[in-house]
Legacy VTK file of the C-alpha trace (Angstrom):
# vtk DataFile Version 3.0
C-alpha trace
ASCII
DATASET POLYDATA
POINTS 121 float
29.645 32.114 9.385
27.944 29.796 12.027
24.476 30.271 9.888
25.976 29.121 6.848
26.645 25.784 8.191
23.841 25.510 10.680
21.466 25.804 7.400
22.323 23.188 5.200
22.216 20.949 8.856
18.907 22.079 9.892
17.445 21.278 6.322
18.989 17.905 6.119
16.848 16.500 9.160
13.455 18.272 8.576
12.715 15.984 6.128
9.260 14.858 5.703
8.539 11.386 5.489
5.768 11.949 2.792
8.265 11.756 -0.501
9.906 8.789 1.012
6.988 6.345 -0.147
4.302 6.751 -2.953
0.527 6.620 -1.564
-0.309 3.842 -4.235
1.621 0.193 -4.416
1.044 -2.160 -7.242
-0.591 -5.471 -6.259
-0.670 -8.494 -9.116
-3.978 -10.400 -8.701
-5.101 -13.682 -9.966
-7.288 -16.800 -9.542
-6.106 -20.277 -7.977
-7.757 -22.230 -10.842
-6.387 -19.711 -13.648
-9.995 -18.030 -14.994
-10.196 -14.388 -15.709
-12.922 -12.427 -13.809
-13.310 -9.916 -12.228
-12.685 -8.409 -8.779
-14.198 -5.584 -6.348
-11.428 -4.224 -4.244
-11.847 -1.778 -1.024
-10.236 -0.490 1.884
-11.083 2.508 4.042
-9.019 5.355 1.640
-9.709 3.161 -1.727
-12.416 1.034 -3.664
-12.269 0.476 -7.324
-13.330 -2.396 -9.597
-10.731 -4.767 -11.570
-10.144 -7.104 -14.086
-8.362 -10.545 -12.595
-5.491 -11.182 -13.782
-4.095 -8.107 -13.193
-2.011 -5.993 -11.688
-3.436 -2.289 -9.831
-2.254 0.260 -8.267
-3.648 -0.437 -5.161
-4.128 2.960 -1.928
-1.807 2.164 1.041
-3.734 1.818 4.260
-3.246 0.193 7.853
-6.836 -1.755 6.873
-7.531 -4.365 5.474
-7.722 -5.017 1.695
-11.344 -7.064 0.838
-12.017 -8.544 -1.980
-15.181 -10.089 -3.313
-14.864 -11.306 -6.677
-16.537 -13.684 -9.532
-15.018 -15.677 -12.348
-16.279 -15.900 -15.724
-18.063 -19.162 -15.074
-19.365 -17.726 -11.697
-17.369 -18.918 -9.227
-17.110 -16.754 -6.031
-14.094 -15.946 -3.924
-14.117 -13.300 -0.985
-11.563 -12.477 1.633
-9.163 -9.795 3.180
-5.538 -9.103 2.511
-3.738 -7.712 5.244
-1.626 -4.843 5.479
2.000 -4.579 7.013
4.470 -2.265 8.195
7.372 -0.972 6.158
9.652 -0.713 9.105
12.377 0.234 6.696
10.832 3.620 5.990
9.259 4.271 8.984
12.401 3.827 10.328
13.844 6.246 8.143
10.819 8.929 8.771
11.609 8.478 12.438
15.387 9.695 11.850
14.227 12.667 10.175
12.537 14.191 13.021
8.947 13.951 12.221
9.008 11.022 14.444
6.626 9.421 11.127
3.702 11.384 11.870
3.511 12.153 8.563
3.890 8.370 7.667
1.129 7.648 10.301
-1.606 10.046 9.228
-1.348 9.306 5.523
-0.848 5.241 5.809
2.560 5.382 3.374
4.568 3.462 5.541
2.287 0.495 5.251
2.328 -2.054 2.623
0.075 -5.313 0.717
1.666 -8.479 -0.165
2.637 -7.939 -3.845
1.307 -11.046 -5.544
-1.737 -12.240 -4.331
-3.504 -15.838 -5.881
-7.243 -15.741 -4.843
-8.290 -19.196 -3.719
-11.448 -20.439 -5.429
-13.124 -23.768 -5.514
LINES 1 122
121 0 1 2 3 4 5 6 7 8 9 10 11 12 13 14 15 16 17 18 19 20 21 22 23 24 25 26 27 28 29 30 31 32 33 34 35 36 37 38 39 40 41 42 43 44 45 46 47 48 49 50 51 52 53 54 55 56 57 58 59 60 61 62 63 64 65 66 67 68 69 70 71 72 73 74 75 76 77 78 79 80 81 82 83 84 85 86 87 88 89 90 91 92 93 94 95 96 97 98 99 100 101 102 103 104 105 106 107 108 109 110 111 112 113 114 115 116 117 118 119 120
């Protein structure tokens, strides 16, 4: 009778901290001076090539987002958008026993500022 109960228990808190987050976040993008261009994004799990304005479905990662992008009448603007902690779920995958190792290896407690304007001059 005791293993009846203790099994619903034991799967309640070996959750895994993987399904709590997705491993891509979506990230609006657009220019200070309201062109369209175009934008080459990268961090260490990710790198793809957009359209500004937009919004993509960018990889979570603890590094930085860099951009280096070009309007359509060739102005330039390059940077980094940083990351930050989701201490929310992290939180949450600590309470479920894996202490969030799994958040840790795979990034998906992190997060990117969901709007971004890109200065240019």
């Amino acid at each position: 009778m005791k293993n009846i109960f203790l099994l619903p228990l034991l799967l309640f808190f070996a959750g895994c901290a993987s399904i709590s987050n997705d491993a891509f976040i979506p990230v609006t993008l657009s220019f200070s001076n309201g062109e369209n261009g175009s934008c080459k994004l990268k961090n260490k799990r990710w790198a793809q090539e957009v359209s500004i304005p937009s919004t993509t479905m960018v990889r979570r990662s603890d590094d930085v987002l860099t951009y280096d992008c070009s309007t359509e009448s060739g102005k330039a603007s390059y940077g980094g958008i940083s990351s930050e902690t989701d201490a929310t779920k992290f939180g949450t995958s600590i309470l479920f026993i894996d202490l969030g190792i799994t958040d840790a290896i795979t990034d998906k407690h992190r997060l990117y500022q969901g709007n971004v304007v890109l200065p240019v001059k």
